[in-house]
LORO-903256 format. One line per field, with one value per residue (C-alpha): residue number from 0; x, y, z. Coordinates in steps of 0.001 Angstrom, whole numbers, padded with zeros to 6 digits. Layout:
n c(NUM, ...)
c1 c(X, ...)
c2 c(Y, ...)
c3 c(Z, ...)
This chain:
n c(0, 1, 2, 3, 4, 5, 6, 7, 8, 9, 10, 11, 12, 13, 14, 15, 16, 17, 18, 19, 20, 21, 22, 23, 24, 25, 26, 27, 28, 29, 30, 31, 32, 33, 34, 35, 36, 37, 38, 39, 40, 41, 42, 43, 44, 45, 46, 47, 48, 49, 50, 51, 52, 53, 54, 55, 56, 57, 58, 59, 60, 61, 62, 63, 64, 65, 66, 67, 68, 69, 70, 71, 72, 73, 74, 75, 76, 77, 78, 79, 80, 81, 82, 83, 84, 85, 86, 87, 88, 89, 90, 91, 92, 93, 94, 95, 96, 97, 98, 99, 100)
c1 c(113865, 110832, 107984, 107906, 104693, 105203, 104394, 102618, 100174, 099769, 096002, 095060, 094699, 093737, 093172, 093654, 096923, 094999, 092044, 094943, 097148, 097188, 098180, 097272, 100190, 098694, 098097, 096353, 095838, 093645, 096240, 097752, 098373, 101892, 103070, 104167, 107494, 107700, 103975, 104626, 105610, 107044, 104784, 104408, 101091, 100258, 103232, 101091, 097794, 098738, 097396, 099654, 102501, 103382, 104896, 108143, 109805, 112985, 115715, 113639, 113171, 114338, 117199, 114905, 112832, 114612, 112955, 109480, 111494, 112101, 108496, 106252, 107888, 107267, 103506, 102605, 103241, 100908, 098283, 095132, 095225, 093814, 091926, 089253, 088997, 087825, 087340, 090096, 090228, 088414, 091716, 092480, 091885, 093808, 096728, 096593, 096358, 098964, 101701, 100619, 098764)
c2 c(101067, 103521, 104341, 108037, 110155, 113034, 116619, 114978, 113957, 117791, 119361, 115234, 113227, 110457, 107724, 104328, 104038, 103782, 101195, 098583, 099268, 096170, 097887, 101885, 103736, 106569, 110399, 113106, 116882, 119028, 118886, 115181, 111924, 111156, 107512, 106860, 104435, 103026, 101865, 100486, 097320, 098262, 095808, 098531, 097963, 101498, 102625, 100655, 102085, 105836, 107515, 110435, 108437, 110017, 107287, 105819, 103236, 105537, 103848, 104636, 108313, 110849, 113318, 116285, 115017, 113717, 116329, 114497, 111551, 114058, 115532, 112241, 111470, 115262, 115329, 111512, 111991, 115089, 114245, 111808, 108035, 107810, 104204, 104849, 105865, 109323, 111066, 112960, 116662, 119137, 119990, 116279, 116350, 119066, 118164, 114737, 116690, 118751, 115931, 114289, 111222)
c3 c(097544, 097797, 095790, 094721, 093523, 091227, 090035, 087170, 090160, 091109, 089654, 089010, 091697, 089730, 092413, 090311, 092674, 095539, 094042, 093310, 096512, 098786, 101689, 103113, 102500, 100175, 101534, 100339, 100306, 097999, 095056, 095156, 096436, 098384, 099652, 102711, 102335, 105286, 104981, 100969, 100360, 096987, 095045, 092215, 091283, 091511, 088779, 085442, 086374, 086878, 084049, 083859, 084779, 088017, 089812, 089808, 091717, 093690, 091512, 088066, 088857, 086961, 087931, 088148, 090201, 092905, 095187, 095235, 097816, 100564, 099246, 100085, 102796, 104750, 103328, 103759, 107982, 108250, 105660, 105966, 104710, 101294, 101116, 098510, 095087, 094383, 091282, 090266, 090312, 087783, 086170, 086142, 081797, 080982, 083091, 081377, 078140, 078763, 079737, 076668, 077801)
């Protein structure tokens, strides 16, 4: 079973996944954060604190997004570790807003 991150992650990059992670197996680019499965343990205790509820354990994922498996797993092996918190992007509220959280 993998962990999967998103599109409600896209223009956010809210980064309370990555403050709770135990181990380093979040990646970033300039939009989002990806995890690398091979590097999660599947603990989940990213899913509860995401505030636009962008992550999903694989077998909870919705149809439609199926895509964001093979997704996290191309960007998470060419993108930089994530360890630290950051503040989330300047569209962050609005996206939130918009999804209805």
């Amino acid at each position: 079973m993998a962990v999967i991150v998103t599109d409600n992650c896209e223009g956010c990059r809210f980064t309370e996944c990555v403050k709770v992670c135990p181990v380093a197996c979040f990646h970033g680019d300039e939009r989002m954060v990806y995890i690398d499965s091979d590097a999660c343990i599947d603990c989940c205790a990213c899913i509860p604190v995401c505030p636009v509820q962008a992550i999903y354990l694989e077998n909870d994922l919705p149809p439609e997004k199926a895509e964001w498996i093979g997704i996290n797993r191309e960007r998470a092996a060419v993108l930089p570790l994530v360890t630290e918190g950051a503040d989330p992007l300047p569209t962050a509220a609005a996206k939130r807003a918009a999804l209805g959280f």
